[in-house]
MMTF fields as JSON, N, C-alpha, C and O atoms, coordinates in Angstrom:
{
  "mmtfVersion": "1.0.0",
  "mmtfProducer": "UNKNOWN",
  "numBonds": 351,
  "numAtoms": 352,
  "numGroups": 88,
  "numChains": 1,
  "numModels": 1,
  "chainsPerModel": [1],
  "groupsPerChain": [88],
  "chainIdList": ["A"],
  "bondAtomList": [4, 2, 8, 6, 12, 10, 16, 14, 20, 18, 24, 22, 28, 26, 32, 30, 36, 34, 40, 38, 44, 42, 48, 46, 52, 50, 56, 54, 60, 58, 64, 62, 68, 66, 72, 70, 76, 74, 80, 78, 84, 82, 88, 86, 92, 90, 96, 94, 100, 98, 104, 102, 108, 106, 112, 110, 116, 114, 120, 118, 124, 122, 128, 126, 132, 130, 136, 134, 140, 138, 144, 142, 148, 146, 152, 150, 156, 154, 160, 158, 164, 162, 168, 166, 172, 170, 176, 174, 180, 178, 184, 182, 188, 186, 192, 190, 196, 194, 200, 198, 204, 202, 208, 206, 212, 210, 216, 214, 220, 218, 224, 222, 228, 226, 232, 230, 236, 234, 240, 238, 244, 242, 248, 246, 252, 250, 256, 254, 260, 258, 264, 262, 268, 266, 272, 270, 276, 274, 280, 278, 284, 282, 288, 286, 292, 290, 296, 294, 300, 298, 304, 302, 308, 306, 312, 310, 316, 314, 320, 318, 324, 322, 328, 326, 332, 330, 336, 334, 340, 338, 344, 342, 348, 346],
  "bondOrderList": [1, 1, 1, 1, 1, 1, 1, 1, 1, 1, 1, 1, 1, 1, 1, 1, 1, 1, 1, 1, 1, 1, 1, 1, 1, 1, 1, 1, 1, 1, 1, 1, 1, 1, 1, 1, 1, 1, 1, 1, 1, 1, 1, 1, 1, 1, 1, 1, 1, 1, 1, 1, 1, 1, 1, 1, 1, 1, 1, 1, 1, 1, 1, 1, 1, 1, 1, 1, 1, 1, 1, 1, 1, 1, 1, 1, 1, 1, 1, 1, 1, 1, 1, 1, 1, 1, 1],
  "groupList": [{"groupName": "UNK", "atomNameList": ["N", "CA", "C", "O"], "elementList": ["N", "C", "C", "O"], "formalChargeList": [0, 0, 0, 0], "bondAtomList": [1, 0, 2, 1, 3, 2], "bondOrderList": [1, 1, 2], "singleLetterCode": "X", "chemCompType": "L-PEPTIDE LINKING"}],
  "groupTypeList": [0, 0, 0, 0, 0, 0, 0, 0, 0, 0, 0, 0, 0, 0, 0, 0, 0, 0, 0, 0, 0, 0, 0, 0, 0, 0, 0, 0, 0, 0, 0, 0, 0, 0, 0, 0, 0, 0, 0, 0, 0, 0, 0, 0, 0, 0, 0, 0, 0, 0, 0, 0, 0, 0, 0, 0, 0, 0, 0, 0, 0, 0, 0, 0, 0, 0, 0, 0, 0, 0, 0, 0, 0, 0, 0, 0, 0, 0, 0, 0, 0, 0, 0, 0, 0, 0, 0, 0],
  "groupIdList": [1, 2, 3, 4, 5, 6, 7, 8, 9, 10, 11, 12, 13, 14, 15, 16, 17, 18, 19, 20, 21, 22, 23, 24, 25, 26, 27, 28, 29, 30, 31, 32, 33, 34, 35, 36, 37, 38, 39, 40, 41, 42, 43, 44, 45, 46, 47, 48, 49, 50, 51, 52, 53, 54, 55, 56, 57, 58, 59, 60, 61, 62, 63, 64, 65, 66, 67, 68, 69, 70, 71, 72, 73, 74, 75, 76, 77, 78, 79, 80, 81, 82, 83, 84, 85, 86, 87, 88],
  "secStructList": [7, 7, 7, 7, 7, 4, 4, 4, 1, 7, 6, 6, 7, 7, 3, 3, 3, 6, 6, 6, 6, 3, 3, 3, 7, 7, 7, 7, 3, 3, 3, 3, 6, 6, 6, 3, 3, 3, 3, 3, 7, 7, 7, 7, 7, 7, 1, 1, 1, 7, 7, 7, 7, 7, 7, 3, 3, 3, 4, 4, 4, 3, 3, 3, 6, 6, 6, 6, 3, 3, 7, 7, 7, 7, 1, 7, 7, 1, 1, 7, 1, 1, 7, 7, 7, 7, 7, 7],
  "xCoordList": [81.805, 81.11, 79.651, 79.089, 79.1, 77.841, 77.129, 77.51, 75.79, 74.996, 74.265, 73.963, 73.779, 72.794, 71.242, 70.986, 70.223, 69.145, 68.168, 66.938, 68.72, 68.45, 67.33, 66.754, 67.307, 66.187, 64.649, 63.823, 64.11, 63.529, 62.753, 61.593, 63.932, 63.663, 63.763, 64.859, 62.919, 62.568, 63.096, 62.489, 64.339, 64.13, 62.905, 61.861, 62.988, 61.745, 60.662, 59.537, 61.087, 59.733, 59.638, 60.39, 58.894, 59.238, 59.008, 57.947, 60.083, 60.092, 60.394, 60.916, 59.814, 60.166, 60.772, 60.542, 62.4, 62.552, 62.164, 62.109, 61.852, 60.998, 61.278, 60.414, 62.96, 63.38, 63.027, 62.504, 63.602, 63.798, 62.507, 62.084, 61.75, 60.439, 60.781, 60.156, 62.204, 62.624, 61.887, 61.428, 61.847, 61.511, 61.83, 62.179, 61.796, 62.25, 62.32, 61.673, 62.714, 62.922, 63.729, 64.467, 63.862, 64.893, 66.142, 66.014, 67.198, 67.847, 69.339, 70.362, 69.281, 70.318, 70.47, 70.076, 71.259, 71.158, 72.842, 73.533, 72.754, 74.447, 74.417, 73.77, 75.511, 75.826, 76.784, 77.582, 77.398, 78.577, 79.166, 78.575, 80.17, 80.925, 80.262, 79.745, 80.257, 79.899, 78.307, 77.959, 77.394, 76.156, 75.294, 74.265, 75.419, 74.568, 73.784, 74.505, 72.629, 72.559, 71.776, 71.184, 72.21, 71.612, 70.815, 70.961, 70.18, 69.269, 69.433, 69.518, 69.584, 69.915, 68.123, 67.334, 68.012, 66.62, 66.511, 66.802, 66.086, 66.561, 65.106, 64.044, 65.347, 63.943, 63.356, 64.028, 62.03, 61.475, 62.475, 63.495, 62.476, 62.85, 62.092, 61.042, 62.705, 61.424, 60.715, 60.13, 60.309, 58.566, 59.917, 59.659, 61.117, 61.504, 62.289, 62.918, 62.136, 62.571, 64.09, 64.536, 64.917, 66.115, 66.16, 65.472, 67.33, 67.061, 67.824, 68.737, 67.478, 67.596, 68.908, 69.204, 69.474, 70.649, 69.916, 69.063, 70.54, 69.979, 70.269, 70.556, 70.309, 70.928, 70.374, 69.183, 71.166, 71.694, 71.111, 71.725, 70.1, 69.311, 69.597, 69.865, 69.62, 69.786, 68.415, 67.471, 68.31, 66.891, 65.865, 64.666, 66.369, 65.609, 64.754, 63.92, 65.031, 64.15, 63.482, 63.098, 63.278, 62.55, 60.816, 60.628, 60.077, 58.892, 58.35, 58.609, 57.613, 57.034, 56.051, 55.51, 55.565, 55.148, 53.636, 52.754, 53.835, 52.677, 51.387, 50.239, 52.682, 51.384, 51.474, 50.823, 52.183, 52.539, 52.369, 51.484, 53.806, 54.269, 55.714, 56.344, 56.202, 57.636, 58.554, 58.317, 59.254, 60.063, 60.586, 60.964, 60.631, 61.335, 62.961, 63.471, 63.695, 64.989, 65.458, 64.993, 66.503, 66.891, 68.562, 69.313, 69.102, 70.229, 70.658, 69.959, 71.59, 72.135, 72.541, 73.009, 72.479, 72.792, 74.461, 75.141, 74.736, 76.129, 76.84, 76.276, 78.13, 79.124, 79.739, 79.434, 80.528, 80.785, 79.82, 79.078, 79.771, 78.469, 79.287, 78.661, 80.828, 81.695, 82.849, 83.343, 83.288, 84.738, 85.868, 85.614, 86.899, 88.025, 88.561, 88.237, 89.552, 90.321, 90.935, 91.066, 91.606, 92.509, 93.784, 94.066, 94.492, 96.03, 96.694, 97.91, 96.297, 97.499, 97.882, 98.608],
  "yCoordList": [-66.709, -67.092, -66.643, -66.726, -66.236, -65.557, -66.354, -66.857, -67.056, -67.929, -67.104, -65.952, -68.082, -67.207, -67.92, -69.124, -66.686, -66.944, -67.185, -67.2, -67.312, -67.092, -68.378, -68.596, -69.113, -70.136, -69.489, -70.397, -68.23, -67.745, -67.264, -67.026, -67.285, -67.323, -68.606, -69.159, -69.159, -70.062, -70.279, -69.615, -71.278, -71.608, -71.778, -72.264, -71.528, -71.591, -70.841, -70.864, -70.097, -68.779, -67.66, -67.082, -66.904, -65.929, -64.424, -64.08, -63.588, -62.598, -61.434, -61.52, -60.203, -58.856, -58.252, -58.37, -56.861, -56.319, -54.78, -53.988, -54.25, -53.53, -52.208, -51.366, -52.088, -50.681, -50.435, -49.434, -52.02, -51.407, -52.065, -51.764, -53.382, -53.534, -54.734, -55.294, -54.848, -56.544, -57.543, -57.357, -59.077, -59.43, -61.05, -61.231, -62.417, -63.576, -64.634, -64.658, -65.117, -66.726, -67.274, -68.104, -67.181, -67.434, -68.783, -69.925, -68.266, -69.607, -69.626, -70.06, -69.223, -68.857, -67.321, -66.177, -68.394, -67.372, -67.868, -68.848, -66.273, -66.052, -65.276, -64.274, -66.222, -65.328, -64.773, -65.607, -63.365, -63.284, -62.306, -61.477, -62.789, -62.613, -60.989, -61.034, -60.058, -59.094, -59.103, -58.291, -60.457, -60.15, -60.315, -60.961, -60.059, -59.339, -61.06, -61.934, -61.192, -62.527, -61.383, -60.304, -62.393, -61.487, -63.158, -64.375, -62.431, -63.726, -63.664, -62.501, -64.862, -64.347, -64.668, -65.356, -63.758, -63.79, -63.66, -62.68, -64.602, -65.339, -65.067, -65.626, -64.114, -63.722, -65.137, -66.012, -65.063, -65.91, -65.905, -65.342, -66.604, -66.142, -64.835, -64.439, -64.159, -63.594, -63.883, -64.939, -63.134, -63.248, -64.511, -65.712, -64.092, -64.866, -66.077, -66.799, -66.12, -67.826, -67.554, -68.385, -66.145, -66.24, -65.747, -64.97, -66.623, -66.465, -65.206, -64.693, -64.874, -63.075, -63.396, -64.47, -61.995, -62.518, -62.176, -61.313, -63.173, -63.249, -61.884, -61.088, -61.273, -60.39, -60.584, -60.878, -60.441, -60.641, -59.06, -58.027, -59.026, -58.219, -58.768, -59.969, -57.961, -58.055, -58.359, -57.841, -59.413, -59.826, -58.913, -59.157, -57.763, -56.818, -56.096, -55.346, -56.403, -55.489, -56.28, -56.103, -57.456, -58.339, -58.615, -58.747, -58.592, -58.611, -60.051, -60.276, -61.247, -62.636, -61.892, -60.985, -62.113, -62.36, -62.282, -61.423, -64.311, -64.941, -63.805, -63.381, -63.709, -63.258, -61.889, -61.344, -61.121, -59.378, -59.004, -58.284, -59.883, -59.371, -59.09, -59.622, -58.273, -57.849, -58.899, -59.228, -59.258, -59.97, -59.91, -58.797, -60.457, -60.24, -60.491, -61.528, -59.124, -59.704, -60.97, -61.562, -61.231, -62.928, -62.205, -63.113, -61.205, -61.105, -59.833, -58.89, -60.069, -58.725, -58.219, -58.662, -56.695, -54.885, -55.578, -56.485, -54.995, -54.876, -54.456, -53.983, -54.647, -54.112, -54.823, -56.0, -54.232, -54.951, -54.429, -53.531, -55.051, -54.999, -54.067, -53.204, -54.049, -53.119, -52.911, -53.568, -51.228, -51.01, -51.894, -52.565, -51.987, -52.857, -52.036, -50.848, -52.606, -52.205, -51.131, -51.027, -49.904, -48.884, -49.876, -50.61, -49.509, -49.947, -48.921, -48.988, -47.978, -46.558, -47.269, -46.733],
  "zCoordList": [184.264, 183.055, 183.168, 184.26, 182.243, 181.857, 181.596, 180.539, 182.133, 181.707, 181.012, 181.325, 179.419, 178.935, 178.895, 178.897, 178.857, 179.099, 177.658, 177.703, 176.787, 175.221, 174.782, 173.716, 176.115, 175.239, 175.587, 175.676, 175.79, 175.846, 174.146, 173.81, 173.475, 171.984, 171.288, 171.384, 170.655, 170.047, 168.496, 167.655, 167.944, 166.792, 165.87, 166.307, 165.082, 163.607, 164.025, 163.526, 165.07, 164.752, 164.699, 165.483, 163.976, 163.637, 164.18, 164.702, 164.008, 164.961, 163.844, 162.733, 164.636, 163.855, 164.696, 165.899, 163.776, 164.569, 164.929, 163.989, 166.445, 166.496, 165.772, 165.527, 165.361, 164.858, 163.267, 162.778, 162.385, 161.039, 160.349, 159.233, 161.552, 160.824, 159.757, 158.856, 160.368, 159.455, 160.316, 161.443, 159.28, 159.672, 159.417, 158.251, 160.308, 159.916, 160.758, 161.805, 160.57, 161.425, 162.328, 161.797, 163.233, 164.051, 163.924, 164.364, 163.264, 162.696, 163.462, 162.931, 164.443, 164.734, 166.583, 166.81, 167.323, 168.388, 169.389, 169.665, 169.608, 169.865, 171.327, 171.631, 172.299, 173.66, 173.918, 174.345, 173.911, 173.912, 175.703, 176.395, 175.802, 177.371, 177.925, 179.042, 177.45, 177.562, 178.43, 179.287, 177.824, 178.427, 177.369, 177.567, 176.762, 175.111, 174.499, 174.016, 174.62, 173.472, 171.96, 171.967, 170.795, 169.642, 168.838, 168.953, 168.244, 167.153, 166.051, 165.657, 164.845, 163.402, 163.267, 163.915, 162.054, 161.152, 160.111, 159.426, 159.827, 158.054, 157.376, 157.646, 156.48, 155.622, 154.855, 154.31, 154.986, 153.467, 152.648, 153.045, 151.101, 149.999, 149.371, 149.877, 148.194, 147.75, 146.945, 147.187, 145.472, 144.689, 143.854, 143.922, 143.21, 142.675, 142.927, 142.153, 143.977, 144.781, 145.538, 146.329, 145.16, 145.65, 147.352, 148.015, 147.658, 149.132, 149.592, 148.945, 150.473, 151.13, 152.499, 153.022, 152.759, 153.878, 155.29, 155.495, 156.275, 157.429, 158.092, 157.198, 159.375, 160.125, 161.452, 161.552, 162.573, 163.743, 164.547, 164.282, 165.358, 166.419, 167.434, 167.42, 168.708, 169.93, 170.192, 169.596, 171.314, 171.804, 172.217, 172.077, 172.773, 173.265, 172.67, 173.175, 171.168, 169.756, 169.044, 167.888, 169.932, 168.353, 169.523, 170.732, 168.518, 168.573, 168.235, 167.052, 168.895, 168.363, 167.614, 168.248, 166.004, 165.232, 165.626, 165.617, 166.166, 165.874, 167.187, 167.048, 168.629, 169.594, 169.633, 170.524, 168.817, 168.6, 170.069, 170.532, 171.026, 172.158, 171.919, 171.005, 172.733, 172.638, 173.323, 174.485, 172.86, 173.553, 175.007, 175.372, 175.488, 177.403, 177.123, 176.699, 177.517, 177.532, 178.21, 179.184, 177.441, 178.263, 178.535, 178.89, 178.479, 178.497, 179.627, 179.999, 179.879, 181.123, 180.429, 179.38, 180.923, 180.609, 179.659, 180.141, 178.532, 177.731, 178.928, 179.914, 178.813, 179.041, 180.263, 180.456, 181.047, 182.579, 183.288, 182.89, 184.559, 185.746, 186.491, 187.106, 186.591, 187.909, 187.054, 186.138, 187.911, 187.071, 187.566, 188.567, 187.103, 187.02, 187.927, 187.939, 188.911, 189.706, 189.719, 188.499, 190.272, 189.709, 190.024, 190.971, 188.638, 188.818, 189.303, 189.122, 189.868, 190.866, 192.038, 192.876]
}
């Protein structure tokens, strides 16, 4: 089992991500077996009050906002760490 390191990211604050320059709130954070943690980021509303859809970045791309530092991964390399046995 994969412990994850994801409380490194903080609910209700807000983060950008470093590729598409989105940007939002941390409402939401996911560990999955592979290694990988990702964060949801839930936009403001916009000018007319309707609310916008969240989307899910890998920790490694999101930027804190408030201190415009890059985030420190909290998660190990994707994939497996070693190949699987040969079955020959």
């Amino acid at each position: 089992m994969v412990k994850s390191q994801a409380a490194a990211i903080e609910f209700g604050r807000r983060y950008r991500d470093r590729i598409s320059g989105f940007e939002g709130t941390c409402t939401g954070k996911s560990s999955f077996i592979s290694g990988c943690d990702q964060v949801l980021l839930t936009p403001s509303v916009d000018e007319k009050g309707a609310h916008r859809e969240g989307h899910w970045y890998d920790d490694e791309r999101l930027i804190d906002i408030e201190m415009e530092k890059p985030v420190e991964r909290t998660s190990r390399k994707g994939g497996p760490e070693f190949s699987p046995p040969s079955r020959s």
